[in-house]
C-alpha positions as CSV (number, residue, x, y, z in Angstrom):
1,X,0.9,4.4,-22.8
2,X,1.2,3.9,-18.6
3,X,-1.6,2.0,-17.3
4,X,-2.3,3.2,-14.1
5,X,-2.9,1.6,-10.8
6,X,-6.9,1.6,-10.6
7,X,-6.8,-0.3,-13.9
8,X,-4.9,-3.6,-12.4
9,X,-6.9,-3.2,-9.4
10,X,-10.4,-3.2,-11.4
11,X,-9.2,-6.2,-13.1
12,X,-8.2,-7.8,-9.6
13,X,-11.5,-7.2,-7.7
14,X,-14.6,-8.8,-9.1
15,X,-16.5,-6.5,-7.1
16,X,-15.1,-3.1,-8.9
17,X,-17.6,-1.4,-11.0
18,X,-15.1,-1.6,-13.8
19,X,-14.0,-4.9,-13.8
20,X,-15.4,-6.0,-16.9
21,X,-14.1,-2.4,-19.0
22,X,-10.7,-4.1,-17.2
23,X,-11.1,-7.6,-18.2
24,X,-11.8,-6.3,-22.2
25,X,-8.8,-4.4,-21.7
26,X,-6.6,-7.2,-20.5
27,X,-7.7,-9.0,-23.2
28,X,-6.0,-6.5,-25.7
29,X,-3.5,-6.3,-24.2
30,X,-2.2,-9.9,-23.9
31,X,-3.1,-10.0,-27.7
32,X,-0.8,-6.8,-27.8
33,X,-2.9,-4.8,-29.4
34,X,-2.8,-2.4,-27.2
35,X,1.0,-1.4,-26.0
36,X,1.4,-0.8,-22.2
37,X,3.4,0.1,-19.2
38,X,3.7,0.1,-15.9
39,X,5.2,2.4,-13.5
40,X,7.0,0.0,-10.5
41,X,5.6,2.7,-8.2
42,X,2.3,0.8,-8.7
43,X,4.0,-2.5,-6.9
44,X,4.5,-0.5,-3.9
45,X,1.3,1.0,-3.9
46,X,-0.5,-2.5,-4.3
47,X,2.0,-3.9,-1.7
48,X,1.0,-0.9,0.2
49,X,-2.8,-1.3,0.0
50,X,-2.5,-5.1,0.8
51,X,-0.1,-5.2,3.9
52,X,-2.7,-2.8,5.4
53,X,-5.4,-4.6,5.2
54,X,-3.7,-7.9,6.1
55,X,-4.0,-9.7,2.6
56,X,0.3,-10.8,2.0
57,X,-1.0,-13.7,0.8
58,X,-3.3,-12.8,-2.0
59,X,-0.8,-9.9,-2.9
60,X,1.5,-12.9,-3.8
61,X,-0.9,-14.4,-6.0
62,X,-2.0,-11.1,-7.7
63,X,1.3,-9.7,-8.5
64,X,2.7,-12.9,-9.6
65,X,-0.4,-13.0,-12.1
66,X,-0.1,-9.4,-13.4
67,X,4.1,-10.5,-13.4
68,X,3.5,-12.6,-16.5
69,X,0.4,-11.2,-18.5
70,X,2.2,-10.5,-22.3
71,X,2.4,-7.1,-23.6
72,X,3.0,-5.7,-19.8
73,X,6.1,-3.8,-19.2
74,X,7.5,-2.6,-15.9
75,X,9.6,0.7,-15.9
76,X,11.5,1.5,-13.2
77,X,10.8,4.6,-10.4
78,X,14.8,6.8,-11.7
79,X,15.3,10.4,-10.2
80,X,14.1,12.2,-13.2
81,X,10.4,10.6,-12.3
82,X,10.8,11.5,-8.4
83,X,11.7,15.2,-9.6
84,X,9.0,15.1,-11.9
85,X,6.3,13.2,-9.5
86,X,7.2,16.0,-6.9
87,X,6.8,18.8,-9.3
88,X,3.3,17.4,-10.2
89,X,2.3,17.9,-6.4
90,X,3.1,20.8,-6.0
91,X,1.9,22.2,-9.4
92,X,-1.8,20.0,-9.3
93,X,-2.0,18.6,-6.1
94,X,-2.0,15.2,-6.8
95,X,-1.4,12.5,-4.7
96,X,1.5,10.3,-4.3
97,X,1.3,7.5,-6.5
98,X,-0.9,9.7,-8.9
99,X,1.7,12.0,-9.0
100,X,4.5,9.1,-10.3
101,X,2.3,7.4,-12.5
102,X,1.7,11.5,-14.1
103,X,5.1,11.3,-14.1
104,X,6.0,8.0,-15.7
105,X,3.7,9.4,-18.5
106,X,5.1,12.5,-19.1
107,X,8.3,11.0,-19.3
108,X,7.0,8.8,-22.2
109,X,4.5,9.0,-23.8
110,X,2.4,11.8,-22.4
111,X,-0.8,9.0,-22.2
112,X,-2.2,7.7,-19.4
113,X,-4.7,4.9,-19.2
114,X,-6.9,5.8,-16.1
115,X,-10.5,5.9,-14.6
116,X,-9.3,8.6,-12.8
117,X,-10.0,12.1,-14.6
118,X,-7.7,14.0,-11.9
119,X,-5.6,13.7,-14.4
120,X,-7.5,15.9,-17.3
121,X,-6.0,18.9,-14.9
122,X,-2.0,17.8,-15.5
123,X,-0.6,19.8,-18.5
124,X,1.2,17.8,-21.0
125,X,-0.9,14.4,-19.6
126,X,-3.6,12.9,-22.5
127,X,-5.9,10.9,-19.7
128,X,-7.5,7.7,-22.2
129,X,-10.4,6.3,-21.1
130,X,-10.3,2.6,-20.8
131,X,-13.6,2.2,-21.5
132,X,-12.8,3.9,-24.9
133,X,-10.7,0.9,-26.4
134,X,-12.3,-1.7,-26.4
């Protein structure tokens, strides 16, 4: 199942809404009961997010802590998911990195761990609610 992005940054920021649906999940997940991964697009996109708003230093710490949480798996970003991510834009009108991590999870699994029900709309994509397991 691909976690997506908004998952890693609820369990990141203390402040998010969902950071304790996160947390619970995180738990599971280092326990490996629940079997995740990762696209490496999400990387960027944090790397992204945090050069922008002037916060290198913290994007050190947070990405060497996610780096080493058990049960966490990185897949690479290979043509078949850019062809795929841009065929998802055009098709649904997702975003960038919405559109690779749709990708990624077609190109698995088909499952998605998201807050974000944008993806409910991308055939062949089962969107699970995080708050749903745990």
């Amino acid at each position: 199942m691909m976690l997506e992005n908004d998952v890693l940054f609820a369990l990141l920021n203390k402040k998010d809404p969902n950071h304790e649906v996160a947390r619970a999940l995180f738990e599971k997940i280092m326990r490996r009961e629940i079997e995740v991964e990762v696209s490496s697009a999400a990387l960027l996109e944090m790397e992204l997010i945090y050069k922008s708003r002037g916060r290198e230093d913290q994007l050190e710490r947070d990405v060497s802590a996610i780096a080493v949480i058990p049960g966490l798996r990185f897949l690479p970003v290979n043509p078949e998911t850019v062809l795929t991510a841009v065929r998802l834009r055009r098709k649904f009108g997702l975003g960038f990195f919405d559109s690779h991590y749709a990708a990624t999870a077609l190109l698995t699994d088909g499952k998605i761990l998201s807050f974000d029900e944008a993806y409910e709309e991308v055939e062949g994509i089962e969107r699970v609610d995080p708050g749903s397991l745990y």
